[in-house]
C-alpha positions in Angstrom: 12.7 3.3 -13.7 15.8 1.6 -12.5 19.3 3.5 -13.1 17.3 5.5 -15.6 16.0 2.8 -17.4 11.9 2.3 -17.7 10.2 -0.7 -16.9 7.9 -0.8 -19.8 8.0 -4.6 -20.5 6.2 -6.5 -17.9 6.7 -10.4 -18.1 4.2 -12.9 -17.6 3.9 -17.0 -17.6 1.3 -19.3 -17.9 1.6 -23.4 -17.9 5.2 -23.3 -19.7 4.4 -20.1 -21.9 5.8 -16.5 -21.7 5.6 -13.7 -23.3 6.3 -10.2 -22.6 4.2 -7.2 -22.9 5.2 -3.8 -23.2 3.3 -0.9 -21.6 3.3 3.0 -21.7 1.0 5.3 -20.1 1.3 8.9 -19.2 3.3 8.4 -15.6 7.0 7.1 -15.0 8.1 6.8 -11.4 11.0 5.5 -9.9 9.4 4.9 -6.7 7.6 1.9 -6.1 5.1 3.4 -3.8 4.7 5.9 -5.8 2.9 3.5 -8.4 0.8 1.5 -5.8 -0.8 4.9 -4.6 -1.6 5.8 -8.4 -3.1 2.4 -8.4 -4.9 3.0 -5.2 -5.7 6.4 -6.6 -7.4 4.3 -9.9 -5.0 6.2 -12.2 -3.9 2.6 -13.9 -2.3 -1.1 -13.4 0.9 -1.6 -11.4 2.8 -4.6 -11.6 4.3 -5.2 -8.7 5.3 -7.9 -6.4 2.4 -9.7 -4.5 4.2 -9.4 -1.4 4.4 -5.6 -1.6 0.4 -5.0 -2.7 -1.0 -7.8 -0.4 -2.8 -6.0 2.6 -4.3 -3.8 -0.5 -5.5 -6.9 -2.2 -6.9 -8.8 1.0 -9.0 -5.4 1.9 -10.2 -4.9 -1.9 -8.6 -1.7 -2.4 -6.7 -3.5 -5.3 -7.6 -6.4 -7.5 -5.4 -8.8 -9.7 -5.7 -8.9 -13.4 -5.4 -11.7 -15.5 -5.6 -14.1 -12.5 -4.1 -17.3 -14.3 -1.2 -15.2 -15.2 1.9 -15.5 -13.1 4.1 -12.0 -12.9 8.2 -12.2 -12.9 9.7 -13.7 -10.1 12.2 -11.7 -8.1 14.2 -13.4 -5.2 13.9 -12.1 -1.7 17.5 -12.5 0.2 18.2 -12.1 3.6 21.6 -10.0 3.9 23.7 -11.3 7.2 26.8 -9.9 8.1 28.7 -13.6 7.9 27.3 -16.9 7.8 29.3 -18.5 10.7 28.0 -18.8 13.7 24.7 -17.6 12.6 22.3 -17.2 16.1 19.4 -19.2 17.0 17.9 -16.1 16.9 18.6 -15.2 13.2 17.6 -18.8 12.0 14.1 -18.0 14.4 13.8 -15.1 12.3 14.1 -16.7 9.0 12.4 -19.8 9.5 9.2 -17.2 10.5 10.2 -15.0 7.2 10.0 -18.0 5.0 6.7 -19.0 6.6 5.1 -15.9 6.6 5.9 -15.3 2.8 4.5 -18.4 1.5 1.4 -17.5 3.3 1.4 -14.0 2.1 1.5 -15.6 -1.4 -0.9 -17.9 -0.6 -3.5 -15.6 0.6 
C-alpha cells in the first residue's frame, strides 16, 4: 500500500518484453519489512528490491523466482542539502555507495 493504494500489479521484463501481473493474497501491508518477514516467515512471495532482501538471499533464507525475469526498477537518490561545494567527503561517500550497490546487485 502506498497512500492507500495496493500494490497488486508487480512488473516484470525479459529481453525487451514486459508484462505485468497482478497478485492478491490474504495479507496487505504497508510496511515493507513487514512483507520480507512474512516471506522469511514462508507465508508467500514479496517483490521487493534486491538491494533491500540481499543478506536474506546470500544466506538462503530467501530465494528468487523466475530468475531470468528482471523486477521494476526504482532509482536510489542521494538527498544533499545543496550541490555547491559538495565535500570530498560526500563525493568519498558516494563514489563507495555507487560501488557497493552494483556489487550488492551483482551478488
Amino acid at each position: 500500500m502506498l497512500d492507500e493504494t495496493v500494490n497488486d500489479r508487480w512488473r516484470f521484463s525479459k529481453d525487451g518484453e514486459d508484462i505485468e501481473v497482478t497478485v492478491r493474497g490474504d495479507r496487505v501491508a504497508d510496511d515493507s519489512e513487514i512483507v520480507r518477514r512474512w516471506a522469511l516467515d514462508g507465508l508467500g512471495l514479496c517483490y521487493r528490491s534486491r538491494i533491500d532482501v540481499q543478506a536474506d538471499l546470500a544466506r538462503g533464507a530467501l530465494r528468487v523466482v523466475c530468475a531470468d525475469w528482471q523486477g521494476n526498477s526504482q532509482p536510489l537518490y542521494m538527498v544533499l542539502a545543496s550541490r555547491r561545494q559538495v565535500s570530498p567527503a560526500v563525493r568519498a561517500l558516494r563514489e563507495f555507495l555507487v560501488e557497493r550497490m552494483r556489487e550488492a546487485v551483482a551478488e
